[in-house]
C-alpha positions as CSV (number, residue, x, y, z in Angstrom):
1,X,-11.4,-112.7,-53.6
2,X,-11.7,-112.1,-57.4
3,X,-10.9,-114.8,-59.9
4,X,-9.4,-112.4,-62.8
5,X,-5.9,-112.3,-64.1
6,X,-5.6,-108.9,-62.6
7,X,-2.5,-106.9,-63.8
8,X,-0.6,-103.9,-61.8
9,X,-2.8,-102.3,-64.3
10,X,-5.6,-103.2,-62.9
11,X,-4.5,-102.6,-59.2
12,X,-3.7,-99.2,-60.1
13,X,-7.4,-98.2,-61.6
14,X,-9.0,-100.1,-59.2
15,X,-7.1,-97.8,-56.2
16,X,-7.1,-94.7,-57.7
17,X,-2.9,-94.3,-58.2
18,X,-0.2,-94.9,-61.0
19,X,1.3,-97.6,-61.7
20,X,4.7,-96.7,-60.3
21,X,2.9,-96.4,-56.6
22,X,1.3,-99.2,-57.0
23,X,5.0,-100.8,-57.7
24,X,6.2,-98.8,-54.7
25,X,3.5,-100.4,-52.5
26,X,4.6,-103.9,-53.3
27,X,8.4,-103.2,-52.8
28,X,7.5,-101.3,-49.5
29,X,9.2,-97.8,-50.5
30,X,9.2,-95.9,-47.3
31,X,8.0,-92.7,-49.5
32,X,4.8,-94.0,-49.8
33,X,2.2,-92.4,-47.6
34,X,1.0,-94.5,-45.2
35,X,-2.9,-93.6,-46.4
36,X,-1.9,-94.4,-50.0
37,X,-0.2,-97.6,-48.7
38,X,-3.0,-98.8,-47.0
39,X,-5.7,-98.0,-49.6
40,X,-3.4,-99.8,-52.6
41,X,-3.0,-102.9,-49.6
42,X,-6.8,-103.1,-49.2
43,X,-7.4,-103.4,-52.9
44,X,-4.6,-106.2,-53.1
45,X,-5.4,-108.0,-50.2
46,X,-9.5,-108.4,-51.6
47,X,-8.3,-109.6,-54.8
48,X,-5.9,-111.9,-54.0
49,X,-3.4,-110.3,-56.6
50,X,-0.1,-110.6,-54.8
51,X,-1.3,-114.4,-54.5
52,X,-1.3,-114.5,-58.0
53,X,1.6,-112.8,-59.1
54,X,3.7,-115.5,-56.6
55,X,2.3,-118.5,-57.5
56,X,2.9,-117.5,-61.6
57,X,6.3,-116.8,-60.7
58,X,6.7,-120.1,-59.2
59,X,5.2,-121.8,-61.8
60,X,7.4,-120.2,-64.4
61,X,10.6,-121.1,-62.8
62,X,12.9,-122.0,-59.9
63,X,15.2,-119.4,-58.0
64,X,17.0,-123.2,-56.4
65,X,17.0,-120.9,-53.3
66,X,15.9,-121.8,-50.2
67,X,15.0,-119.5,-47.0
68,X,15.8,-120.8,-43.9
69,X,13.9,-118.5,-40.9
70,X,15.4,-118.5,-37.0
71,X,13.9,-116.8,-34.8
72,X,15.5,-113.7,-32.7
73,X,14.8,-114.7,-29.1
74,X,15.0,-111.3,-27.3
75,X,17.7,-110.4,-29.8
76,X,20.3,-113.1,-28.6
77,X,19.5,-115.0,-31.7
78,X,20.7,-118.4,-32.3
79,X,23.0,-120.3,-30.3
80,X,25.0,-124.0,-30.8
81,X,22.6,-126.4,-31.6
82,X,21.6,-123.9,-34.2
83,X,24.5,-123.3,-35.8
84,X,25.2,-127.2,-36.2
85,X,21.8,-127.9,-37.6
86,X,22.4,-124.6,-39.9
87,X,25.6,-126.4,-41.1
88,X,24.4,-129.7,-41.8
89,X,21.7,-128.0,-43.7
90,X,24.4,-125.8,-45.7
91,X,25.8,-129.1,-47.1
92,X,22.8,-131.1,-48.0
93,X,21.3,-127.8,-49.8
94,X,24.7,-127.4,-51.8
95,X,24.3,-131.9,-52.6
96,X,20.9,-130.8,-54.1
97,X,22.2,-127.7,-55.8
98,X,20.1,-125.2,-54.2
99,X,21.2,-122.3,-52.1
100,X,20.1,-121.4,-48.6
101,X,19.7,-117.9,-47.1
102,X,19.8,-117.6,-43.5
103,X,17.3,-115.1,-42.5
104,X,16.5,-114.1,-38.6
105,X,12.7,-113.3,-38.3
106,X,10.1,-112.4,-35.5
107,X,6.7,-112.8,-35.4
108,X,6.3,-109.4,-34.4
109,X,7.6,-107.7,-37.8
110,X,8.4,-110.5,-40.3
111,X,5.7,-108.2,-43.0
112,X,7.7,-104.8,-42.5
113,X,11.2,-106.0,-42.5
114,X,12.6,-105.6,-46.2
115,X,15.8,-107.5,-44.4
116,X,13.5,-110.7,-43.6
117,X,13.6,-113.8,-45.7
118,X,9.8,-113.2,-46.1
119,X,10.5,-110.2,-48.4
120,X,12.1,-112.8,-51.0
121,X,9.5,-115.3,-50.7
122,X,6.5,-112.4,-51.0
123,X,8.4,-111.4,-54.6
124,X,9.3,-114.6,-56.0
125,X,13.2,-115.0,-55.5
126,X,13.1,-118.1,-53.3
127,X,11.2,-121.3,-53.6
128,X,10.5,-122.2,-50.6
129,X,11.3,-122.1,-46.3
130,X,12.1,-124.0,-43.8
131,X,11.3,-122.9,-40.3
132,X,12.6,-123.2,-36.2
133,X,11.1,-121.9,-33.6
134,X,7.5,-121.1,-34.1
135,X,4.7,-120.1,-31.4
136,X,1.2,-120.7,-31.1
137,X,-0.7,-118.6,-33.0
138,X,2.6,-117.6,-35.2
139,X,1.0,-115.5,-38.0
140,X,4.6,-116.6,-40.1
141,X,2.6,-120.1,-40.3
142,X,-0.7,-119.0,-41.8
143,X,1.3,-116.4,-44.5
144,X,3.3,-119.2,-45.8
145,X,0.1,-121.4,-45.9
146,X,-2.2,-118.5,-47.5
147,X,0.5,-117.5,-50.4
148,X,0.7,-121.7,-50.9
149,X,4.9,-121.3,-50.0
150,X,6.2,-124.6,-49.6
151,X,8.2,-124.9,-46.1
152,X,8.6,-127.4,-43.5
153,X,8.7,-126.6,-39.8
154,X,11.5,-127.7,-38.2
155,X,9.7,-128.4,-34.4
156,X,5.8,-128.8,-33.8
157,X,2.9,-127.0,-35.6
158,X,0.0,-126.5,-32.9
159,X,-2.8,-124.5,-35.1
160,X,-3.0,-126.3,-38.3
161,X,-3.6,-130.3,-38.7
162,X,-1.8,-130.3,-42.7
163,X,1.6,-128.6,-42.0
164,X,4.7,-130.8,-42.5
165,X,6.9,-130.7,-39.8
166,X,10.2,-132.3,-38.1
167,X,10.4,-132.4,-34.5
168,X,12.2,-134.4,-31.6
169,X,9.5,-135.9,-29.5
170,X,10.2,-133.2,-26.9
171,X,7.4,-134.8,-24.4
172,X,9.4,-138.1,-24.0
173,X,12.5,-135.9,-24.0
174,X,11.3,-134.6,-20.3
175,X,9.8,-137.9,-19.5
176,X,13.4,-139.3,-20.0
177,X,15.3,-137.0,-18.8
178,X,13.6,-137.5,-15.5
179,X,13.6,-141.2,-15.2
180,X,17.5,-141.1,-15.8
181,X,18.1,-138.7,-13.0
182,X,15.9,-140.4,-11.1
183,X,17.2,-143.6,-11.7
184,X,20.4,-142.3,-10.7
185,X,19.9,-141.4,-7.2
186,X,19.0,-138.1,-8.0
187,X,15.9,-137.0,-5.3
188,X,15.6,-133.4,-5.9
189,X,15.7,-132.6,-9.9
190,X,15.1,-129.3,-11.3
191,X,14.4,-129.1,-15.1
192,X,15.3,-124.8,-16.5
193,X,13.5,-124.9,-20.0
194,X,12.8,-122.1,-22.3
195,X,10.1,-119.3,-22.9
196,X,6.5,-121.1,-23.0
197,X,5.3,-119.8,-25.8
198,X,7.4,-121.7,-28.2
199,X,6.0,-124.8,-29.0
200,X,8.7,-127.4,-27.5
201,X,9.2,-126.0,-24.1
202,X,5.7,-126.6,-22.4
203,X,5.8,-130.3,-24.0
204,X,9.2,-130.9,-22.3
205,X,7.7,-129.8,-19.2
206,X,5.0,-131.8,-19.0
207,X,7.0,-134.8,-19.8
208,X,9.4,-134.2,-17.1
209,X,6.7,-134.0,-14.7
210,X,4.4,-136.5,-16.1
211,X,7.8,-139.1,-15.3
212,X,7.1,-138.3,-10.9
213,X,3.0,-139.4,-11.2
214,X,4.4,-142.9,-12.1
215,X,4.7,-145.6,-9.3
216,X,8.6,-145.7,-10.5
217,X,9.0,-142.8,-9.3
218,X,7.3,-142.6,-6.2
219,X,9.3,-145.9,-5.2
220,X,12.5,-143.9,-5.8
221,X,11.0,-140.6,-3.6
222,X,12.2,-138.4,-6.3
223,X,10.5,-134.9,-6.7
224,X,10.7,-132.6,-9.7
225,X,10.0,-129.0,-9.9
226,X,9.9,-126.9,-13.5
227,X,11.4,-123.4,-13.8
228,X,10.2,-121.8,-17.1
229,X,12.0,-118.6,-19.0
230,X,15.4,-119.8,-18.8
231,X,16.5,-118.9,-22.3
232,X,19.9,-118.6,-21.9
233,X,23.3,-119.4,-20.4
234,X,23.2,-115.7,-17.8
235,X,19.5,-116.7,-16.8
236,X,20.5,-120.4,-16.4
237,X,23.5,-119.1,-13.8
238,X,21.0,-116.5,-11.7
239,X,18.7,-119.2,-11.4
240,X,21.2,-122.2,-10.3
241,X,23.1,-119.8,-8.1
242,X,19.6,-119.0,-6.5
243,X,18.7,-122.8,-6.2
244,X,21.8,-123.3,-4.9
245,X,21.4,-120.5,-2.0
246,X,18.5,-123.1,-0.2
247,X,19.5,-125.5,3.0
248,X,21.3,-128.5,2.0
249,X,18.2,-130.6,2.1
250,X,16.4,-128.2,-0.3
251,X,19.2,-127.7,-2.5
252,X,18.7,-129.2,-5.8
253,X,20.7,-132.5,-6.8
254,X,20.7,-132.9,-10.2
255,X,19.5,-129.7,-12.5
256,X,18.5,-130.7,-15.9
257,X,18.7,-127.9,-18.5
258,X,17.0,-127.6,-21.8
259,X,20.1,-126.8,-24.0
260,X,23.5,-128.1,-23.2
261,X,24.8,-124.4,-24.0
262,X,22.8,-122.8,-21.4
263,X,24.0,-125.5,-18.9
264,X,27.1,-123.4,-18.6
265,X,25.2,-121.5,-16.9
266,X,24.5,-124.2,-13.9
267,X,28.3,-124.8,-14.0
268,X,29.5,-122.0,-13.1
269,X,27.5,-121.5,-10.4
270,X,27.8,-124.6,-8.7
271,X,31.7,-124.3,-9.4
272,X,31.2,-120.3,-7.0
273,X,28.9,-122.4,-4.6
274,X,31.9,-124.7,-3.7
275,X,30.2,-127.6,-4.7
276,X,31.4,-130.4,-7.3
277,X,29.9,-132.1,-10.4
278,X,28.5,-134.5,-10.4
279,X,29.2,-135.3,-6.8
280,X,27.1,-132.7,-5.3
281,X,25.0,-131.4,-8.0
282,X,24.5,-133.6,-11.3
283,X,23.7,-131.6,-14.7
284,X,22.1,-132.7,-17.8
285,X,21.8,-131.2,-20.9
286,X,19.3,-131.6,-24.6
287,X,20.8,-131.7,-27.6
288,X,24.2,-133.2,-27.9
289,X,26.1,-130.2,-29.2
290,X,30.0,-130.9,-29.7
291,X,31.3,-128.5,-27.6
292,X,29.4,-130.5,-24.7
293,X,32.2,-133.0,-24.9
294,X,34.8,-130.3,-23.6
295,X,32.5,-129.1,-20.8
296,X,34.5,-130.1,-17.5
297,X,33.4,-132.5,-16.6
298,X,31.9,-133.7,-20.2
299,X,28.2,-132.8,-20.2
300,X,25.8,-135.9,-20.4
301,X,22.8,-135.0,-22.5
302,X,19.8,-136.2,-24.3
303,X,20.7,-136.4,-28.4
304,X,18.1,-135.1,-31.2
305,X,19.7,-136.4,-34.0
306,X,20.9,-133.6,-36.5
307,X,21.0,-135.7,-39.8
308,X,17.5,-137.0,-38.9
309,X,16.6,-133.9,-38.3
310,X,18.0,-132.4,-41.9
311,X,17.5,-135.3,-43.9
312,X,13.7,-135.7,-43.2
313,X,12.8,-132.0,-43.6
314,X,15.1,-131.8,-46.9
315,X,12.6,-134.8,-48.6
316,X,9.6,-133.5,-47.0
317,X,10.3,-129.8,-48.8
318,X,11.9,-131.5,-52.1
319,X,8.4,-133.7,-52.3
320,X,6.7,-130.5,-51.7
321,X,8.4,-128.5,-54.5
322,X,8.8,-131.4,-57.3
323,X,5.3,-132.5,-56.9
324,X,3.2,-129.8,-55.5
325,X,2.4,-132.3,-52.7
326,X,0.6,-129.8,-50.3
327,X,-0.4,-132.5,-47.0
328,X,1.3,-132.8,-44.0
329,X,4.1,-135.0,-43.0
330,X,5.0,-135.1,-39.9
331,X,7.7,-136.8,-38.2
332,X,9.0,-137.1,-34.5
333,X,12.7,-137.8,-33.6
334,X,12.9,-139.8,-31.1
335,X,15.5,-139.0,-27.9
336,X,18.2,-140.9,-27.0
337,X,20.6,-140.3,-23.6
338,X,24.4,-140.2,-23.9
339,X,26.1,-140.4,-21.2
340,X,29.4,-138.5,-20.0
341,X,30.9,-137.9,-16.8
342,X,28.2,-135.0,-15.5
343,X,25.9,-137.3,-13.9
């Protein structure tokens, strides 16, 4: 990468094209030929100049608007813990008088997409990002770190040891939810979480399972059995009603889902299998949302404290932007168990 305060000037000689293509290239005008684009990209990608012209924008001055990036999972986008996170987060931006744009992004396309948050971050007009949802490997993660944005991850960074990030302490979360069920009465416990390639999902998991290789539970004779991809309230119901299909014996006791929302799901189809809650079937939820009070009966769940959750990954991205502090902080919310009327 070269050193030089290279200008669009300069990016223009060095390819070969005007200056206005040049400008096209970095505002990703669809009328630019794709061998044009890609010949005007190599020169800016060796020289680092796109790098430059972000990081003199942010040193000249502050946009005091914030990106906030959810990811689309399989289009259905975000659900109720999400949009009460999003709205704590709407009020504590506004208290430091920043604004926050909500932008929905995949790892897949988050370059191309002139509709993606990442388009204002690439040309200057926000200061910095805070994240949910990322995978291992997510290539959002090294961008932000290679154009030096600040952000904060708002779950657990697996690649790099230096992001900052906020995250329940999902591992304990399974471990808990496990011994609680267990503790109950509860022999035959099935825990429905999420796609495995986000981050939080497989640690749940191996919480939950880690909790039946204790000598508690071997005294109790509970048994626990995972079922991955359940990533929303319709695949949560095919599931339980297909659980719920087995011998009595086999039948599942207490289902424990990762998401109080998508524990509809398990209601409804123990409600069309005849069967009561929490008599028959107990159900458990993660994450405390407020419609889980209304549930019938009243879902018991395990909380991840929103305010935590915003107030730690506000100061960690303030620090960041006030003092160019650039080292990982990490912190892990730690679960607690509320309980209703559902187990």
């Amino acid at each position: 990468m070269m050193k030089s305060k290279l200008t669009i000037s300069d990016i223009s000689r060095m390819s070969g094209v005007s200056v206005r293509t040049v400008s096209r290239v970095l505002n990703h005008d669809p009328k630019v030929k794709p061998s044009t684009r890609e010949r005007v990209q190599k020169v800016i990608d060796e020289t680092g100049f796109e790098a430059n012209i972000l990081a003199r924008g942010l040193r000249a001055k502050r946009t005091n608007t914030l990106i906030v990036f959810v990811a689309q999972h399989e289009n259905h986008y975000w659900g109720a813990f999400h949009n009460e996170i999003l709205a704590e987060m709407m009020v504590e931006a506004k208290r430091r008088n920043y604004r926050m744009v909500i932008s929905s992004s995949s790892a897949e396309n988050y370059k191309e997409d002139v509709n993606d948050g990442f388009y204002m971050l690439k040309h200057g007009m926000a200061d910095g990002a805070i994240m949910f949802d990322i995978m291992k490997g997510d290539p959002r993660t090294a961008y932000l770190r290679q154009k030096k944005i600040p952000f904060v991850i708002i779950g657990k960074d697996l690649d790099y040891y230096d992001t900052s990030y906020v995250d329940l302490d999902n591992r304990y979360a399974g471990f808990l939810g496990a011994q609680y069920l267990a503790s109950k009465g509860r022999k035959r416990i099935v825990f429905m979480v999420g796609h495995e390639e986000f981050n939080n999902n497989p640690e749940r998991a191996a919480g939950f399972l880690e909790y039946f290789d204790t000598p508690e539970a071997k005294e109790t004779g509970a048994t626990g059995r995972v079922i991955t991809g359940v990533h929303s309230i319709r695949v949560a119901y095919e599931k339980s009603r297909e659980l719920l299909a087995a011998p009595v014996g086999e039948r599942p006791d207490a289902i424990f889902v990762s998401g109080d929302e998508r524990a509809l799901g398990a209601y409804r189809a123990i409600r069309e299998a005849g069967l009561d809650i929490p008599e028959d079937v107990a159900v458990m939820g993660i994450d405390n949302i407020r419609l889980g009070e209304y549930f019938h009966p009243p879902i018991t769940t395990i909380d991840q404290s929103i305010p935590s959750f915003v107030e730690n990954a506000f100061d960690i991205l303030f620090r960041q932007l006030e003092n160019s502090q650039t080292h990982g902080k990490r912190v892990l919310i730690t679960p607690v168990i509320v309980e209703r009327e559902s187990v």
